[in-house]
DSSP file (Angstrom, degrees, kcal/mol; ACC not computed):
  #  RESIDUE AA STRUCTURE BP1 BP2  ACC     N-H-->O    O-->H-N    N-H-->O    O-->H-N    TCO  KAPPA ALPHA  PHI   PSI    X-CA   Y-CA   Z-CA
    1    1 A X              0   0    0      0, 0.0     3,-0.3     0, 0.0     2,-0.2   0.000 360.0 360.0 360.0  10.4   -7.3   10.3    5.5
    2    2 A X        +     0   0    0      1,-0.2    22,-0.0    22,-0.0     0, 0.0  -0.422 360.0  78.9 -85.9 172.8   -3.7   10.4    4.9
    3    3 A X        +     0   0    0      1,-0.3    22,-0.3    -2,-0.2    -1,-0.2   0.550  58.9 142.1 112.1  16.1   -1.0    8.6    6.9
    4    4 A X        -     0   0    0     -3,-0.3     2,-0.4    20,-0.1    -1,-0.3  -0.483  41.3-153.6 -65.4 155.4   -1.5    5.2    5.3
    5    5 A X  E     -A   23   0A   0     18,-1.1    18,-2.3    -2,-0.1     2,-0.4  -0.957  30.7-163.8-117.9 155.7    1.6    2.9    4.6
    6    6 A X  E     -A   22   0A   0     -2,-0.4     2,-0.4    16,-0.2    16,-0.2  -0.980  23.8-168.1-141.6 153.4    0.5    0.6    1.5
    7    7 A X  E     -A   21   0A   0     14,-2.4    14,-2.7    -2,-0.4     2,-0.3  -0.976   3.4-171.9-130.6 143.2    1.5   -2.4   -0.2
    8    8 A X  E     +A   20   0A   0     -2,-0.4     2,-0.3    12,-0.2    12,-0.2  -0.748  19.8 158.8-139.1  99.8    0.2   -3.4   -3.4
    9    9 A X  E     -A   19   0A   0     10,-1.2    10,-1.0    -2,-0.3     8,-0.1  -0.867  42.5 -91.3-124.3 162.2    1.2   -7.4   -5.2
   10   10 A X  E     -A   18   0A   0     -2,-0.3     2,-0.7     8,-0.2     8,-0.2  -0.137  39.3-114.0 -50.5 136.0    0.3   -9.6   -7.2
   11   11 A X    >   -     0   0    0      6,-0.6     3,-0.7     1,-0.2     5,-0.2  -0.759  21.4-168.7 -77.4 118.6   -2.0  -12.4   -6.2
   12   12 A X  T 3  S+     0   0    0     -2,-0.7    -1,-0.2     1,-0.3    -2,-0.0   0.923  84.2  52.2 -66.7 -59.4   -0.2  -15.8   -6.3
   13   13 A X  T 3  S-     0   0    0      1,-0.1    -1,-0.3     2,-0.1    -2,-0.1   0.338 106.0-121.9 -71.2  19.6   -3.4  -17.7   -5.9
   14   14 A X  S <  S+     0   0    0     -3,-0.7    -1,-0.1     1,-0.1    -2,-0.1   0.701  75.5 124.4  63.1  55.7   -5.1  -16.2   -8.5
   15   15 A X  S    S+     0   0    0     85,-0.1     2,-0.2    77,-0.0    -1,-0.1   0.097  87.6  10.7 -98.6  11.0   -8.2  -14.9   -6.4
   16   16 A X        -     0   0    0     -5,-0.2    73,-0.2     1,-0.1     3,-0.1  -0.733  66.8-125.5-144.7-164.0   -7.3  -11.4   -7.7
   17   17 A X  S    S-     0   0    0     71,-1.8    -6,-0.6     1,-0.3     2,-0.3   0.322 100.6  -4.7 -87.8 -43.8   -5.1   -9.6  -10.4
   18   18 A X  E     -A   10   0A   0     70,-1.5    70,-0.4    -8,-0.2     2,-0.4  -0.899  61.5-149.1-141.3 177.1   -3.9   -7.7   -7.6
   19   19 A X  E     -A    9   0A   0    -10,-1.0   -10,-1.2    -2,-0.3     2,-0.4  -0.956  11.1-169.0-144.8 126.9   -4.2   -6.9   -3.6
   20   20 A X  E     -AB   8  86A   0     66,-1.8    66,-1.2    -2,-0.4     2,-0.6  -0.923   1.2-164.5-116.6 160.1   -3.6   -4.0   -2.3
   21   21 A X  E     -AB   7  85A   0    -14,-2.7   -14,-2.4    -2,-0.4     2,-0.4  -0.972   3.6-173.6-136.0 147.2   -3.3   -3.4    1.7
   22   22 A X  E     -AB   6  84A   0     62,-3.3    62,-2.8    -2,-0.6     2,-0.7  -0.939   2.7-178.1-129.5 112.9   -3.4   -0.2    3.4
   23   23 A X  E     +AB   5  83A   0    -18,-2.3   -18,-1.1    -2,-0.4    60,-0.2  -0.917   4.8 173.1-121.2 125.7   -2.7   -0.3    6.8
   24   24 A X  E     - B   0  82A   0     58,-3.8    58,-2.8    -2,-0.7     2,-0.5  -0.933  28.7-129.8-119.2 145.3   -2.9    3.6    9.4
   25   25 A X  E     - B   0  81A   0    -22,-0.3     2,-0.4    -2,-0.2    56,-0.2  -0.954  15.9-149.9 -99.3 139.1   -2.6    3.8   13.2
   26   26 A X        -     0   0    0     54,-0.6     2,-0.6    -2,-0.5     3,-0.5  -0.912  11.2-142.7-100.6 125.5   -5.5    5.9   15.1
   27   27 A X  S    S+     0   0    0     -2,-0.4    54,-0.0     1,-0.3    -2,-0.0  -0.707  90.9  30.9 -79.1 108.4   -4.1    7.3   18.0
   28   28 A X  S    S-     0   0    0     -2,-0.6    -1,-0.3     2,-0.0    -2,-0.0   0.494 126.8 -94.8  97.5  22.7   -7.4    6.9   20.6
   29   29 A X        -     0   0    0     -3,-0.5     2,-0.5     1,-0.1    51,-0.2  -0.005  57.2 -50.7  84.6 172.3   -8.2    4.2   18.8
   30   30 A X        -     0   0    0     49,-0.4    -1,-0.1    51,-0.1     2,-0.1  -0.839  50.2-155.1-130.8 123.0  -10.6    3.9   15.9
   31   31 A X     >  -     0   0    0     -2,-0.5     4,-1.7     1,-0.1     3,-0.5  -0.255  32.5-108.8 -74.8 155.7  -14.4    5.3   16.0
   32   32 A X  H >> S+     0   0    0      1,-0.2     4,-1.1     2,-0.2     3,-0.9   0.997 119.8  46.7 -62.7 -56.2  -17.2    4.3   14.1
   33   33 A X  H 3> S+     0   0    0      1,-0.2     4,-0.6     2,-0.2    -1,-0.2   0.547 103.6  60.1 -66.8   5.2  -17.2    7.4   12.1
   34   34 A X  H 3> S+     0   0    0     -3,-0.5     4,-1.7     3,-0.2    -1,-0.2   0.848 111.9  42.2 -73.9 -46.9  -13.5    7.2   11.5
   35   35 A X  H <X S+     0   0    0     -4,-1.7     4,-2.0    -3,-0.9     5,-0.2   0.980 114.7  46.1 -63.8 -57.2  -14.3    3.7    9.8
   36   36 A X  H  X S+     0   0    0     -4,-1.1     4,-2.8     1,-0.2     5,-0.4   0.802 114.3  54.6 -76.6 -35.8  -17.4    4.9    7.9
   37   37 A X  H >X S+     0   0    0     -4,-0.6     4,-1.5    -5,-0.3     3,-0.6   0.945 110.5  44.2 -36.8 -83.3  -14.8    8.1    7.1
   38   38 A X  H 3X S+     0   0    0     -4,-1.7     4,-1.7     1,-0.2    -2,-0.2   0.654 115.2  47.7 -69.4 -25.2  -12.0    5.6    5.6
   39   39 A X  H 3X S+     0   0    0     -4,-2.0     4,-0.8     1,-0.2    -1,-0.2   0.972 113.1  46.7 -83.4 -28.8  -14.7    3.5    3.6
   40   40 A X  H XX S+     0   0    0     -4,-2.8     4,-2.8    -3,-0.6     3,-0.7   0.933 113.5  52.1 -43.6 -51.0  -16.2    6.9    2.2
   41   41 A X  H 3< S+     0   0    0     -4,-1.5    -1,-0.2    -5,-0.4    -2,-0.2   0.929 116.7  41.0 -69.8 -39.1  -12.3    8.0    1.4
   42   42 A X  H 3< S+     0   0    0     -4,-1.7    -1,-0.2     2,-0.2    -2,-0.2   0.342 108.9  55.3-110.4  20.0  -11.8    4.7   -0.5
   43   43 A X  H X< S+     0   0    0     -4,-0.8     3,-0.6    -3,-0.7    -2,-0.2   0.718 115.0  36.7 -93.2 -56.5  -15.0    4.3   -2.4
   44   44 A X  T 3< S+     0   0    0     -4,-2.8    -2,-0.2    -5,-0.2    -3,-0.1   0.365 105.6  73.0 -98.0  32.2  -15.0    7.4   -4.2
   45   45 A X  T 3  S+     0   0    0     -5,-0.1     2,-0.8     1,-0.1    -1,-0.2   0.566  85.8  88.8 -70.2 -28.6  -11.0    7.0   -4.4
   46   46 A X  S <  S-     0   0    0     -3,-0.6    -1,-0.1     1,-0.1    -4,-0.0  -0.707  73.7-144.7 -77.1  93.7  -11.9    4.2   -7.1
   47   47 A X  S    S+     0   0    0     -2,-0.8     2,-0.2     2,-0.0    -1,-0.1   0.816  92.1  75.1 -20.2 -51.5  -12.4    5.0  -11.2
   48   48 A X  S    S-     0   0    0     -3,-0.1     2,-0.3    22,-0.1    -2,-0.1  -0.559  81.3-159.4 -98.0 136.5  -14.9    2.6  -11.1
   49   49 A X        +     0   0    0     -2,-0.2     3,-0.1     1,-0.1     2,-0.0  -0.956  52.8  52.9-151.6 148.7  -18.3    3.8   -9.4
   50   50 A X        +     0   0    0     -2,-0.3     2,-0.2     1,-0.1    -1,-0.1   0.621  56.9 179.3 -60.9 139.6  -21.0    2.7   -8.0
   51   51 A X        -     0   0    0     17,-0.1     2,-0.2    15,-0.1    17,-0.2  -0.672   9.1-162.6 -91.1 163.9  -20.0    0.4   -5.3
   52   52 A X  E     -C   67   0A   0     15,-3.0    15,-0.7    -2,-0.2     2,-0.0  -0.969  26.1-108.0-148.0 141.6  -22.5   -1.1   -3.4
   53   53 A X  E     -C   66   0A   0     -2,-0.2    13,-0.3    13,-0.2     2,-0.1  -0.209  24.2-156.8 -95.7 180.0  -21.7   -2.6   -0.3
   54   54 A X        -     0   0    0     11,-4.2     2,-0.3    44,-0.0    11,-0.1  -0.043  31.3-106.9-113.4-170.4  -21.5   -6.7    0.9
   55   55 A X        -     0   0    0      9,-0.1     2,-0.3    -2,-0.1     9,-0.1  -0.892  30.2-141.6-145.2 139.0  -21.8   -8.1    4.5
   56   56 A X        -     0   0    0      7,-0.4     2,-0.5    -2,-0.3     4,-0.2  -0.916  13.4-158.7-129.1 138.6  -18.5   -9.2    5.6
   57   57 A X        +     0   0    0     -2,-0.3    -2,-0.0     1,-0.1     4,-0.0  -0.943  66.3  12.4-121.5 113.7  -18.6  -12.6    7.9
   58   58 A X  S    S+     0   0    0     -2,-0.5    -1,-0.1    48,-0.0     3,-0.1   0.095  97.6  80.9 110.0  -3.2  -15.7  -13.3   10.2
   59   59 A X  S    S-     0   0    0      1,-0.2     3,-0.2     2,-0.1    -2,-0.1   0.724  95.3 -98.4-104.0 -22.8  -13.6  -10.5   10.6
   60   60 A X        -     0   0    0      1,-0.3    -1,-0.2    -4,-0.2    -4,-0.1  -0.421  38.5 -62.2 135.7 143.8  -15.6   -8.6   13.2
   61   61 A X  S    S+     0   0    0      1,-0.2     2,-0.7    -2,-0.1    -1,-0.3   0.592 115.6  62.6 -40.2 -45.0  -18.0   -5.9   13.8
   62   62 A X  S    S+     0   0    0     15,-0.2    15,-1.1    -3,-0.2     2,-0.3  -0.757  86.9 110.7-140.8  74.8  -16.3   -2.9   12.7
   63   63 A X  E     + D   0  76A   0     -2,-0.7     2,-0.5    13,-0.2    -7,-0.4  -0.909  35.6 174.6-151.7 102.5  -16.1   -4.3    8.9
   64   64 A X  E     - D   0  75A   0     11,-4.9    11,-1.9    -2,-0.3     2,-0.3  -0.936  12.6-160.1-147.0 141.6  -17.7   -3.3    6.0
   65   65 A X  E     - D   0  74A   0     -2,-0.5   -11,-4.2     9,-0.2     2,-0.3  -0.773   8.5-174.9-110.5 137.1  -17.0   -4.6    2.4
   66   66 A X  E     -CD  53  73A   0      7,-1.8     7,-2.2   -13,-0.3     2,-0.3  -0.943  10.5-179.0-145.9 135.5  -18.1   -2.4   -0.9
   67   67 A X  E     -CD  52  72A   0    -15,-0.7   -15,-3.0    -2,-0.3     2,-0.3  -0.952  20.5-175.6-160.4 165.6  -17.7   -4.0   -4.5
   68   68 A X  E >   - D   0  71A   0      3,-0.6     3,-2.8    -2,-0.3     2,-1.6  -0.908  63.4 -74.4-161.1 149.4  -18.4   -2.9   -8.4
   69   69 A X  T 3  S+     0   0    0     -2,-0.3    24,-0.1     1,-0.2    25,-0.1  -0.522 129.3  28.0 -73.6 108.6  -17.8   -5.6  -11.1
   70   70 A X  T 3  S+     0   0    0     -2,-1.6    19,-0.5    22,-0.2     2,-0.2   0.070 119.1  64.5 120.1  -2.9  -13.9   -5.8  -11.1
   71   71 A X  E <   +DE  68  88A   0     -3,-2.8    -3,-0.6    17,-0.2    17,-0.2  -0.517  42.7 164.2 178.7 142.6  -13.5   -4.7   -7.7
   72   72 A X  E     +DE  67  87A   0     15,-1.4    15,-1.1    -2,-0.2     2,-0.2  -0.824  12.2 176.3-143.7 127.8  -14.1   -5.4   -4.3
   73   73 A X  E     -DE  66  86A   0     -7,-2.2    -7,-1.8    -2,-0.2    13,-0.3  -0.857  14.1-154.1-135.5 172.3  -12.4   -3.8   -0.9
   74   74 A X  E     -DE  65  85A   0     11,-1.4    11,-1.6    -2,-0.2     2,-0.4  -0.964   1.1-160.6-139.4 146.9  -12.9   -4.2    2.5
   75   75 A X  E     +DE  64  84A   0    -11,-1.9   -11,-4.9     9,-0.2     2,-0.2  -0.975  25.9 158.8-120.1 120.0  -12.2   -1.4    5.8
   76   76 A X  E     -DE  63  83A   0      7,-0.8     7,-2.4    -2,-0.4     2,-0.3  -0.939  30.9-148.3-140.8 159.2  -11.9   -3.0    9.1
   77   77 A X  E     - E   0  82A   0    -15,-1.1     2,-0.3     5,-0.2     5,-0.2  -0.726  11.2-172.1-110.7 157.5  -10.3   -1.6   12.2
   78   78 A X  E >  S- E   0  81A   0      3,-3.6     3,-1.2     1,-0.5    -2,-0.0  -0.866  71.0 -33.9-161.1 104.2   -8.6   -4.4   14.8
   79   79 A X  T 3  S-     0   0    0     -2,-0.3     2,-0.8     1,-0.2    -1,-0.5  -0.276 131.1 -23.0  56.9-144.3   -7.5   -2.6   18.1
   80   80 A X  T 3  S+     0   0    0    -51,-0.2   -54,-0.6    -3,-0.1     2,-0.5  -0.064 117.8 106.3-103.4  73.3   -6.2    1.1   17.2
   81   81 A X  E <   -BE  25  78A   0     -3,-1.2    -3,-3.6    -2,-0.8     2,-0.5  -0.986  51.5-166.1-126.8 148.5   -5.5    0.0   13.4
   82   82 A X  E     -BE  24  77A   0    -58,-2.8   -58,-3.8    -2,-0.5     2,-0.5  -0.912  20.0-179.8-115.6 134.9   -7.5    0.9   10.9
   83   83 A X  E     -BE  23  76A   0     -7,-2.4    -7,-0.8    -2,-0.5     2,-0.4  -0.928  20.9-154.5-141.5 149.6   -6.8   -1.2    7.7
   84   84 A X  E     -BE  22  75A   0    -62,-2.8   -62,-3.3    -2,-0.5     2,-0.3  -0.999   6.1-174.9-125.6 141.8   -8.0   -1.6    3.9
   85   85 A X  E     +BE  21  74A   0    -11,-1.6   -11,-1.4    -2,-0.4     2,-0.2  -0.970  22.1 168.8-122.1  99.2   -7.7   -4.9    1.8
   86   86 A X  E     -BE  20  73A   0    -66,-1.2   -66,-1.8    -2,-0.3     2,-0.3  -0.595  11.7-168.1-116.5 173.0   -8.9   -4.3   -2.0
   87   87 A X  E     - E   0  72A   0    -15,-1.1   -15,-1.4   -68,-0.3     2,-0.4  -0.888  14.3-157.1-178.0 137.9   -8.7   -6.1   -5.1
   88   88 A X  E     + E   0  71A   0    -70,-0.4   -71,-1.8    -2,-0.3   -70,-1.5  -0.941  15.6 167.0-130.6 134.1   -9.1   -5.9   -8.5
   89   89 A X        -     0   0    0    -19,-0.5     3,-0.3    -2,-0.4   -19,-0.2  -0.789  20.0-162.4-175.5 115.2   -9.9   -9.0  -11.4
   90   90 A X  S    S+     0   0    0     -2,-0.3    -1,-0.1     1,-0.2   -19,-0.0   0.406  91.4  40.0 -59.3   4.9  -10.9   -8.6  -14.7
   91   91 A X  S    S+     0   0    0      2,-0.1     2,-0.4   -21,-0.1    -1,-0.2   0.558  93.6  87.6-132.4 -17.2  -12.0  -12.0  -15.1
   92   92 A X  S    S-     0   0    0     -3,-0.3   -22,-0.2     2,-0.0    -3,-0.1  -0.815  79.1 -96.1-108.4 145.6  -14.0  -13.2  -11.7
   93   93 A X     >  -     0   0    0     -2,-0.4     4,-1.8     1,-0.1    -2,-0.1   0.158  32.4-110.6 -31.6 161.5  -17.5  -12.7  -10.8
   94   94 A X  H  > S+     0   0    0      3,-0.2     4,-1.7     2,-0.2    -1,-0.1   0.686 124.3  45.0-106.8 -45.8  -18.5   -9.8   -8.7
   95   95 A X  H  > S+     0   0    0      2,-0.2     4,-0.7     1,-0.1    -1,-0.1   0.705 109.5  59.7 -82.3  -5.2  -19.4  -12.7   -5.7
   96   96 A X  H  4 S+     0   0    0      2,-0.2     4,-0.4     3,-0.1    -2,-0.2   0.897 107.0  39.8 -55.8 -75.3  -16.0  -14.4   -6.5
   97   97 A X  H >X S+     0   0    0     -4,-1.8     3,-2.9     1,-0.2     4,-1.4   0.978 106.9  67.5 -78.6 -47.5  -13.8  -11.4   -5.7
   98   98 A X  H 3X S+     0   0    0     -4,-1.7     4,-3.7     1,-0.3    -1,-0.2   0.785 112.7  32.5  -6.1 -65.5  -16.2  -10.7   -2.5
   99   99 A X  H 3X S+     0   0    0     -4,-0.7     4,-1.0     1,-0.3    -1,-0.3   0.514 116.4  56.8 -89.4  13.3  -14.8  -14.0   -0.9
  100  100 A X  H X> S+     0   0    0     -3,-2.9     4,-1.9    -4,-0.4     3,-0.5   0.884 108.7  40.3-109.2 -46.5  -11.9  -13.7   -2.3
  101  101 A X  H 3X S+     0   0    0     -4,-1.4     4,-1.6     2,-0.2    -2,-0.2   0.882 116.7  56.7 -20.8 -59.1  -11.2  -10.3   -0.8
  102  102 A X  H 3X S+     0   0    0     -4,-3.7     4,-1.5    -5,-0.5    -1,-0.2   0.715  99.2  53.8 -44.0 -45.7  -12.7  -11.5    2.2
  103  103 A X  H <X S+     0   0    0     -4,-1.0     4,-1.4    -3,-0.5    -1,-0.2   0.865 114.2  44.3 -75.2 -36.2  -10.5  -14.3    2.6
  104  104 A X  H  X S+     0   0    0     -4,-1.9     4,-2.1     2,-0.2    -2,-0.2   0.830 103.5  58.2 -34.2 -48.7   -7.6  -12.0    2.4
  105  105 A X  H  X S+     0   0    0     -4,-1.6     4,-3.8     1,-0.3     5,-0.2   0.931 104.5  58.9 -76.7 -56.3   -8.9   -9.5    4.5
  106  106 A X  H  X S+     0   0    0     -4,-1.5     4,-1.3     2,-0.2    -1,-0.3   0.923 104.8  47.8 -50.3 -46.5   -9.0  -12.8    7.1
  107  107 A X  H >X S+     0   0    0     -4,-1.4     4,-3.0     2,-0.2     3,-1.7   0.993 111.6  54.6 -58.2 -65.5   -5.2  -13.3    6.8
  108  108 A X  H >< S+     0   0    0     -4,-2.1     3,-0.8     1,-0.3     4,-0.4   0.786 108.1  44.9 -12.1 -72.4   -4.8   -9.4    7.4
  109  109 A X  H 3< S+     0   0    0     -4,-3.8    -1,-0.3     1,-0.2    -2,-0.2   0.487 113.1  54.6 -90.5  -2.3   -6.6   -9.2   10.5
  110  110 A X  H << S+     0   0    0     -3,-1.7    -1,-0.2    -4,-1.3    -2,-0.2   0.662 110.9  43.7 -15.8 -55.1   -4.8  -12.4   11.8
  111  111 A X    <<        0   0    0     -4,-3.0    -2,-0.2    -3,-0.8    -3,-0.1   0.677 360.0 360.0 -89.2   3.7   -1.7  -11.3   11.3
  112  112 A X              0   0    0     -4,-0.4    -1,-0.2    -5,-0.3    -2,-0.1   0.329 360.0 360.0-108.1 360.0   -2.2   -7.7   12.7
């Protein structure tokens, strides 16, 4: 699962403490078990355990969102990128950072 480039700031709008984005191209394009691969790779990448995962509304089949109180990612693929949007915040609800990930996630695949 290496060959990510990642960016990791501060949230301005306060709908995190941080964001990070991780963005790889798959060459042939990205499989369903390649996604289910990358969410596997960045679930148990996380100190904090168990996630359990969300249903993720507007970005597109190939999406699936996983969250633990204080942090919330989501892995979706968008032609052949495969991309992660996480976030971490000590202070917001566990359904908070969901949409708040989420709504990130939506700028991501916009701009990508």
């Amino acid at each position: 699962m290496s060959g990510y480039i990642a960016c990791i700031f501060a949230d301005t709008k306060n709908e995190a403490n941080s964001v990070e984005v991780q963005i790889k191209r798959v060459s042939g394009g990205v499989t369903p078990s390649i996604l289910q691969a990358a969410v596997k790779f960045f679930s148990l990448g996380e100190p904090v355990q168990p996630f359990q995962p969300f249903s993720v509304v507007g970005i597109g089949r190939n999406a699936f969102g996983e969250s633990t109180p204080g942090v919330a990612f989501i892995v979706f693929s968008k032609g052949g990128v495969l991309a992660y949007v996480g976030a971490g915040s000590a202070s917001l609800s566990v359904s908070s950072l969901q949409a708040s990930v989420e709504n990130l996630t939506e700028q991501v695949a916009a701009a990508l």
